[in-house]
DRENBA-697149 format. One record per residue (C-alpha): x, y, z; residue in one letter. Coordinates in nm, 3 decimals. Example, Ala and Ser with C-alpha at 12.3 -4.5 7.8 and 13.67 -1.06 7.14 Angstrom:
<pts>
1.230;-0.450;0.780;A
1.367;-0.106;0.714;S
</pts>
This chain:
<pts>
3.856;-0.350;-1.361;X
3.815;-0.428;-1.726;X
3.693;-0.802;-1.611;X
3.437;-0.665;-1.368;X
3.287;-0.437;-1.674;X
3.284;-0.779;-1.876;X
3.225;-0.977;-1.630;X
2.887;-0.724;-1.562;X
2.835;-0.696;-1.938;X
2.815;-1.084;-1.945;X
2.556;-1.118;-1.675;X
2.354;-0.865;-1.846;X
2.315;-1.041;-2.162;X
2.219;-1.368;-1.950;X
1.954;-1.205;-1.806;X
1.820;-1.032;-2.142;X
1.859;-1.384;-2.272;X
1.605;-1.554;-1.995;X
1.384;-1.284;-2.004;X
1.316;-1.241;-2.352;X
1.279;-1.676;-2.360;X
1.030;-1.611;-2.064;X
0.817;-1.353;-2.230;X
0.800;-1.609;-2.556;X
0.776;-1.909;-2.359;X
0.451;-1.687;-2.194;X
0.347;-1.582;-2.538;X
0.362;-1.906;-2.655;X
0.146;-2.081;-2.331;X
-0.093;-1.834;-2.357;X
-0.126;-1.910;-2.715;X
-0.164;-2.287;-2.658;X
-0.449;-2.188;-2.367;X
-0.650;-1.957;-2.657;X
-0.617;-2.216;-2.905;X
-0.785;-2.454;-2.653;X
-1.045;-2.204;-2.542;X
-1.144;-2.177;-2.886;X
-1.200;-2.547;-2.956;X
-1.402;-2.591;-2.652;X
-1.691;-2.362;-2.855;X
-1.638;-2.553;-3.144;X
-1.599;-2.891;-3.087;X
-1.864;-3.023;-2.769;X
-2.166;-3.250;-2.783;X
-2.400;-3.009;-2.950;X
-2.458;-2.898;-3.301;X
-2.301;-2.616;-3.431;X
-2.479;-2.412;-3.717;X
-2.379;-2.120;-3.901;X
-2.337;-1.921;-4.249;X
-2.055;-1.913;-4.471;X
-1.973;-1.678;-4.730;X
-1.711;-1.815;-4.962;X
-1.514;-1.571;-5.220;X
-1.264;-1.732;-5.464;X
-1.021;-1.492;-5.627;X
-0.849;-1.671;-5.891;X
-0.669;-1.441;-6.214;X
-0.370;-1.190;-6.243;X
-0.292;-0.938;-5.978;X
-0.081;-0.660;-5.841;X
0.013;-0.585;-5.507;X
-0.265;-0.295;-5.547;X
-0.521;-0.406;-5.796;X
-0.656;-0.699;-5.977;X
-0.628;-0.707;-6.364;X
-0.969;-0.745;-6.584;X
-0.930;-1.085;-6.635;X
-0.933;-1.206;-6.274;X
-1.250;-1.402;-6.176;X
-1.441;-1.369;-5.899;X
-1.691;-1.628;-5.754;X
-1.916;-1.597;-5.492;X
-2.108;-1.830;-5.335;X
-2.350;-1.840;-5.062;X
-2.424;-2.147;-4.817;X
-2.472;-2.265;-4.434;X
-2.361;-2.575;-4.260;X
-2.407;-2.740;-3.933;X
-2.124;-3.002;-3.815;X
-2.105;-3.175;-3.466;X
-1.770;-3.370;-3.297;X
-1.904;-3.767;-3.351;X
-1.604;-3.966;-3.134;X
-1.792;-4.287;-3.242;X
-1.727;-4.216;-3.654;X
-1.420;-4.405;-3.713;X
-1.329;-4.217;-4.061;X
-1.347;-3.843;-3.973;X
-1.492;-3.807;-3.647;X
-1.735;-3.527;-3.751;X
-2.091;-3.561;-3.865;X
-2.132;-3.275;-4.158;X
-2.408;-3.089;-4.381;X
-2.368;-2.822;-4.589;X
-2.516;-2.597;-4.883;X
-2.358;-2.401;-5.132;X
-2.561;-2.166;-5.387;X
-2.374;-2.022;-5.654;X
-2.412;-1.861;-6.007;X
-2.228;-2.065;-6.272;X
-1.927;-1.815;-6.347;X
-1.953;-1.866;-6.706;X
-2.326;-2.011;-6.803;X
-2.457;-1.746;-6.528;X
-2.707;-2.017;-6.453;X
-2.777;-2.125;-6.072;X
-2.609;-2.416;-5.922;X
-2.668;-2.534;-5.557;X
-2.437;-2.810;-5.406;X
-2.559;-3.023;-5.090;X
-2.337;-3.253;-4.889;X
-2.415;-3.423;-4.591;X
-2.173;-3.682;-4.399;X
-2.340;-3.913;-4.151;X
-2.264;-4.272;-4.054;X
-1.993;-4.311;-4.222;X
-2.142;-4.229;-4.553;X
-2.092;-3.915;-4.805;X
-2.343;-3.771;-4.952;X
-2.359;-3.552;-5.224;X
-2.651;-3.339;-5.461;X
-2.631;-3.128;-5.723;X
-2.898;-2.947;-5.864;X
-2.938;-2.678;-6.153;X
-3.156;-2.616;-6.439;X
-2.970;-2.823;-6.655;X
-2.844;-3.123;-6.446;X
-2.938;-3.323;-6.163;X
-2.627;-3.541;-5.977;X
-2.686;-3.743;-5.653;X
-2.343;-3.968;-5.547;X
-2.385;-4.176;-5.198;X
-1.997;-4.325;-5.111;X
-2.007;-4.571;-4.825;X
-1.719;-4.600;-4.542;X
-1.549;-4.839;-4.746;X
-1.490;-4.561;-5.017;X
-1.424;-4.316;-4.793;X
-1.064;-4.168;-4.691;X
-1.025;-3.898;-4.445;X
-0.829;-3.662;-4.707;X
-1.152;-3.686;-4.913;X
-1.375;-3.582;-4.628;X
-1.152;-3.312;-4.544;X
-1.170;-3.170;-4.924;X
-1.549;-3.175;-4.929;X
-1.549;-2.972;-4.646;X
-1.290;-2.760;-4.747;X
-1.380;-2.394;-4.580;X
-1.591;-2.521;-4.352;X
-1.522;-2.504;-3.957;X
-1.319;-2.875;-3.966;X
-1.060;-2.669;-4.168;X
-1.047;-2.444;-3.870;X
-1.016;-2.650;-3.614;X
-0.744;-2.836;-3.816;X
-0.526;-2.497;-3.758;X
-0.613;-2.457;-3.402;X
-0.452;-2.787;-3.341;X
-0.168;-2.787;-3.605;X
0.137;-2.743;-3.382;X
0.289;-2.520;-3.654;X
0.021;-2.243;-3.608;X
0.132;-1.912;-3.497;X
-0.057;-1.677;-3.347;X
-0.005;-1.308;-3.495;X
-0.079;-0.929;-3.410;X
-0.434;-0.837;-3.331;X
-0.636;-0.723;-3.652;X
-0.970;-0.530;-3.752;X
-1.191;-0.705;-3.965;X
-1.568;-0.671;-4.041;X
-1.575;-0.438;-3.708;X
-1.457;-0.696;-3.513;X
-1.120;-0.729;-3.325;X
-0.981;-1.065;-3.391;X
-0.745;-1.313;-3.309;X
-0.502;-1.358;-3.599;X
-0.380;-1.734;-3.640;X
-0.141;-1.822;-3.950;X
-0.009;-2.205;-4.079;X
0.122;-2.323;-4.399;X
-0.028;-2.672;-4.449;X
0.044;-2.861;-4.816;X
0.223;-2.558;-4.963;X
-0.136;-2.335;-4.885;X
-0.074;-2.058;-4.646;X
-0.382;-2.026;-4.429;X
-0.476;-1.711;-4.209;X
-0.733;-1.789;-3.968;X
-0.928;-1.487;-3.776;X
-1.099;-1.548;-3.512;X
-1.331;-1.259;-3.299;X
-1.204;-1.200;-2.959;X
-1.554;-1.101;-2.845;X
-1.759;-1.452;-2.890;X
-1.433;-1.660;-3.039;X
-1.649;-1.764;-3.360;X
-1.435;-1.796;-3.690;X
-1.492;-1.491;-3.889;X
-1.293;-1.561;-4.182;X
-1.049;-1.826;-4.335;X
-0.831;-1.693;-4.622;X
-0.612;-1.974;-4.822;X
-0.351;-1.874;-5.048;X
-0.264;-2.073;-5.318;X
0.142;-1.910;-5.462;X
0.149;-2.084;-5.771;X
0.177;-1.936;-6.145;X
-0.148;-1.789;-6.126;X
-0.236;-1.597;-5.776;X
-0.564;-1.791;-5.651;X
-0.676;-1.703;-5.309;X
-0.999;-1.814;-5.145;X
-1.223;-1.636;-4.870;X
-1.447;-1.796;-4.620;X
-1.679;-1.554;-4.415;X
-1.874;-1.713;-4.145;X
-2.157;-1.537;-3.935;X
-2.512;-1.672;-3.729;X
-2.338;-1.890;-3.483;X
-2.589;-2.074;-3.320;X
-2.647;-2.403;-3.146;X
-2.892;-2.701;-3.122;X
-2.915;-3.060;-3.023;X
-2.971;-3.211;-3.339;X
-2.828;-3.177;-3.758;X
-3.127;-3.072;-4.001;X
-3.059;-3.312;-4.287;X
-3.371;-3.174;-4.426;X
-3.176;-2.971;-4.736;X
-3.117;-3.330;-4.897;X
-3.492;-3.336;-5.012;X
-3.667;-3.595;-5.211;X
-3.589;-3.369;-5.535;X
-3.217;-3.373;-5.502;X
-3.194;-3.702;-5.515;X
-3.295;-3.738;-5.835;X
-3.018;-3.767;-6.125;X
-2.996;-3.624;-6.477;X
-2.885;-3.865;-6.680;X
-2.487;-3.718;-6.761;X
-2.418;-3.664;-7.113;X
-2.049;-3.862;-7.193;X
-1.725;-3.657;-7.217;X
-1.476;-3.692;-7.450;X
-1.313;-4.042;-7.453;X
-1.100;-4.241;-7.731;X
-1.237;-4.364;-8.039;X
-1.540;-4.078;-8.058;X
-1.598;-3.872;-8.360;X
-1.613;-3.532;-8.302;X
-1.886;-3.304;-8.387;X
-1.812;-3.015;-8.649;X
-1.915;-2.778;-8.387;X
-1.986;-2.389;-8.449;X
-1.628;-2.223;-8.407;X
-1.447;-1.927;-8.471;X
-1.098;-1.731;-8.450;X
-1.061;-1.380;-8.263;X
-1.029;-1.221;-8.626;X
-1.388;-1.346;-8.711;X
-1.313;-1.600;-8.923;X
-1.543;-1.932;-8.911;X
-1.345;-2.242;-8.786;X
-1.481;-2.618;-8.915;X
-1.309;-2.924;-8.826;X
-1.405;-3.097;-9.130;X
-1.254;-2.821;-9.345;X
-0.921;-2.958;-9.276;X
-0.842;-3.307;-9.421;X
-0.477;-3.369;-9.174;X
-0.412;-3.502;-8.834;X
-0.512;-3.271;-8.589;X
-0.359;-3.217;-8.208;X
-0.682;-2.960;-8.036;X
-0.504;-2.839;-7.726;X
-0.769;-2.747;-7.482;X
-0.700;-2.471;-7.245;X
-0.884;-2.210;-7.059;X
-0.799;-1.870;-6.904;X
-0.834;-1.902;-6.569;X
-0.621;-2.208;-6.531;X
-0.199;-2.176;-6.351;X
-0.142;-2.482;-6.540;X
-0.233;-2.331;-6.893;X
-0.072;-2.068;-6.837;X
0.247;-2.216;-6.758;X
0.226;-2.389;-7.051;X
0.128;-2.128;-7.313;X
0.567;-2.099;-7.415;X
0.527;-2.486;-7.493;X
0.207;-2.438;-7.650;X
0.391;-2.140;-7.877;X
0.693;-2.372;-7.985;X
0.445;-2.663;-8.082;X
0.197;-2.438;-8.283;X
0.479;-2.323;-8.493;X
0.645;-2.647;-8.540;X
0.346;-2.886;-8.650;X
0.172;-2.591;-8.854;X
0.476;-2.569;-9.069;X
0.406;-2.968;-9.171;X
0.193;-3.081;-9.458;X
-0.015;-3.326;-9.251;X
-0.076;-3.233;-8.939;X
-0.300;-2.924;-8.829;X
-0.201;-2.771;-8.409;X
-0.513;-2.607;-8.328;X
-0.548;-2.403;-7.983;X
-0.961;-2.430;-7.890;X
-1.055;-2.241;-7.565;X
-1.378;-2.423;-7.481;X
-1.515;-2.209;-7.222;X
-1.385;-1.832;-7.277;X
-1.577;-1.566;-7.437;X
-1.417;-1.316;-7.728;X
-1.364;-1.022;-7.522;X
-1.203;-1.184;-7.251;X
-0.950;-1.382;-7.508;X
-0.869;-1.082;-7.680;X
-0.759;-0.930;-7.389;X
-0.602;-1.210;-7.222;X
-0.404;-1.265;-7.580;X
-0.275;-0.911;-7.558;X
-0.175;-0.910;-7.166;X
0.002;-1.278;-7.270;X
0.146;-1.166;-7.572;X
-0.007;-1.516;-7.700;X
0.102;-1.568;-8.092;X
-0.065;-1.867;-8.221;X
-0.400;-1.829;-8.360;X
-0.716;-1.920;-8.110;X
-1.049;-2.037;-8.189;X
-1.314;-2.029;-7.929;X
-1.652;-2.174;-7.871;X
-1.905;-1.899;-8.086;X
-2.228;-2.002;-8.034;X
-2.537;-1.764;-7.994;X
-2.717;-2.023;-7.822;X
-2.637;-2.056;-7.438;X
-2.764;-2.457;-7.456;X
-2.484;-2.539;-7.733;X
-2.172;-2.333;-7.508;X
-2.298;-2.587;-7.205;X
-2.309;-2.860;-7.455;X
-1.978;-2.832;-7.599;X
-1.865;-2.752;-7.232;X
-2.010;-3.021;-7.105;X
-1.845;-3.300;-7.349;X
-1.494;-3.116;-7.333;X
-1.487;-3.085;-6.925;X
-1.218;-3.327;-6.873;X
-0.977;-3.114;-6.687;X
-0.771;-2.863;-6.841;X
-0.519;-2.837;-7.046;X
-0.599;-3.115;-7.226;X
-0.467;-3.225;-7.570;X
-0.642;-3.429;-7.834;X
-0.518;-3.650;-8.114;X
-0.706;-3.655;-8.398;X
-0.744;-3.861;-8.690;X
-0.863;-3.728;-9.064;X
-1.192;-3.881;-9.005;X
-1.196;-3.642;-8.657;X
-1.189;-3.982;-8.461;X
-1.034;-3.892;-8.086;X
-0.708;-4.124;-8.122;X
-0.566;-4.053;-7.793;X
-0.583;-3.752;-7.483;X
-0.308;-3.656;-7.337;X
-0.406;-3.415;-7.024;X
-0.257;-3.220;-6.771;X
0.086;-3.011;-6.804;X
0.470;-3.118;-6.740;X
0.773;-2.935;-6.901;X
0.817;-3.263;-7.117;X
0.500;-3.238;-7.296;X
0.642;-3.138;-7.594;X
0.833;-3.554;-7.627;X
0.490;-3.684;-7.499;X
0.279;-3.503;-7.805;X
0.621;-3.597;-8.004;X
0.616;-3.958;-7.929;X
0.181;-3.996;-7.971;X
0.195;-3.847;-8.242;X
0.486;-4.066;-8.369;X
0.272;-4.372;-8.276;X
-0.012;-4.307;-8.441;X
0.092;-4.099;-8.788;X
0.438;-4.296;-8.865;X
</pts>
């Protein structure tokens, strides 16, 4: 008797076995059909236009609210792309425009990029520089395309067809029921919603989970087609260049510019006759942050010598924001900051210090750049060490 019950038991589980592997294997075809549905309105021989609305959240936040130092960009653009099975590097032909205020300079920017023929090209225009940059097919890899176009519907395609996309719950967003389609592609977690009702993108949210939460947004809206891309947005006037003003290199002398501390205190360059090391850093940069216990350690330990000066220079941050950030960080060494009243001179000093940050200088008594040293490891401290040891022994 007691083998019949097990015997029953047994069969039981067999069949709750098959039938919850049939309901995902169903799950899981129907899917793979969506998926395909969708691509057929996105990728077919016409030209599809539409708007995008791109949000970058980069800063500190909670699981319920952001702090005051998080950052918020918004930009505003459109773009119209088309399959091209004949283009060899990327297989897409490509324009785009993004308009943006500068986050910092509050001046107006707007980007445009066009990709046609196996050539990239790329304008910049604002009221205080002009860039145009043509790259040919030779010059071209795929992963480059696909970061210009980052956002853009190629980016949601490249989900549809990533075999590790899963397709989630049903959600609400912007009034519109949606398709909810998640991947994790180079460490980014991207969550793709599509609305049932036409099957147009309406948003693309990546997630970058590094030290500093940095999430970016991409709304999309006025789906239309047409038979032909309107490379009309790369006018005559975009194509013509600023001459670029030089960034910091070795061997330049720096300029004693207008600096001061959080206290109030006047900072000069040339008031100091040692070696210098300027770390460079900015608040809204993982990488900086990461770094700011290194930073701390080095501070303390060249500051104590008799010839060489650490100085911590936040280029692009305003006083109120680095007082604040200073307390939430609990930061210790003393910060100077670029002061100027004039809005030309902040771009200026910007501009020759935009060499990626953090960034640190060595610096000769005579201010002369001896060497940069940029980006962050947790072995900066023997790379300063052994620079500095070159140079100053």
């Amino acid at each position: 008797m007691t083998s019949i019950k097990n015997l029953k038991k047994d069969n039981m589980q067999r069949i709750s076995f098959f039938l919850l592997l049939f309901v995902n294997f169903s799950h899981l075809h129907a899917s793979e059909h969506l998926k395909v549905k969708i691509l057929r309105k996105l990728e077919n021989d016409k030209v599809v236009n539409y708007t995008v609305n791109k949000l970058i959240i980069q800063g500190n936040s909670t699981k319920t609210e952001f702090s005051k130092d998080t950052l918020f960009i918004n930009s505003y653009g459109s773009a119209s792309f088309r399959k091209n099975t004949e283009d060899s590097v990327w297989g897409y032909d490509f324009v785009a425009t993004d308009s943006l205020i500068h986050p910092y300079f509050k001046l107006p920017q707007k980007t445009t990029k066009v990709y046609k023929n196996g050539k990239l090209l790329t304008a910049m225009v604002s009221p205080k520089q002009n860039r145009y940059i043509e790259k040919g097919i030779r010059e071209l890899k795929p992963e480059e395309l696909e970061l210009t176009a980052k956002g853009q519907l190629t980016d949601c395609i490249a989900i549809l067809k990533d075999p590790k996309t899963v397709q989630l719950t049903d959600t609400l967003l912007n009034k519109s029921v949606c398709y909810h389609f998640k991947t994790i592609h180079n460490g980014l977690t991207n969550s793709l919603y599509i609305a049932k009702k036409t099957l147009f993108p309406v948003m693309l949210r990546i997630t970058t989970n590094t030290f500093q939460p940095f999430i970016e947004e991409y709304s999309y809206s006025h789906f239309n087609y047409s038979t032909v891309l309107n490379y009309s947005e790369l006018s005559k006037s975009s194509r013509q260049t600023t001459p670029v003003k030089a960034v910091v290199k070795e061997n330049d002398i720096l300029p004693d510019w207008e600096l001061s501390d959080l206290q109030g205190n006047n900072y000069s360059l040339n008031n100091s006759e040692k070696y210098k090391i300027i770390y460079l850093s900015m608040i809204h940069c993982g990488p900086c942050q990461e770094a700011i216990p290194y930073i701390e350690k080095m501070y303390d330990e060249y500051n104590k010598t008799d010839s060489i000066e650490f100085v911590v220079f936040y280029p692009v941050d305003d006083k109120e924001s680095l007082i604040r950030y200073v307390q939430r960080k609990n930061i210790k060494p003393n910060l100077v900051y670029n002061s100027s009243a004039k809005q030309e001179k902040r771009i200026e000093i910007f501009g020759y210090l935009n060499i990626g940050y953090p960034t640190f200088l060595i610096v000769d008594k005579e201010n002369r750049v001896r060497h940069i040293i940029s980006g962050f490891s947790k072995n900066i401290e023997l790379r300063v060490k052994k620079t500095v040891s070159k140079f100053w022994n």
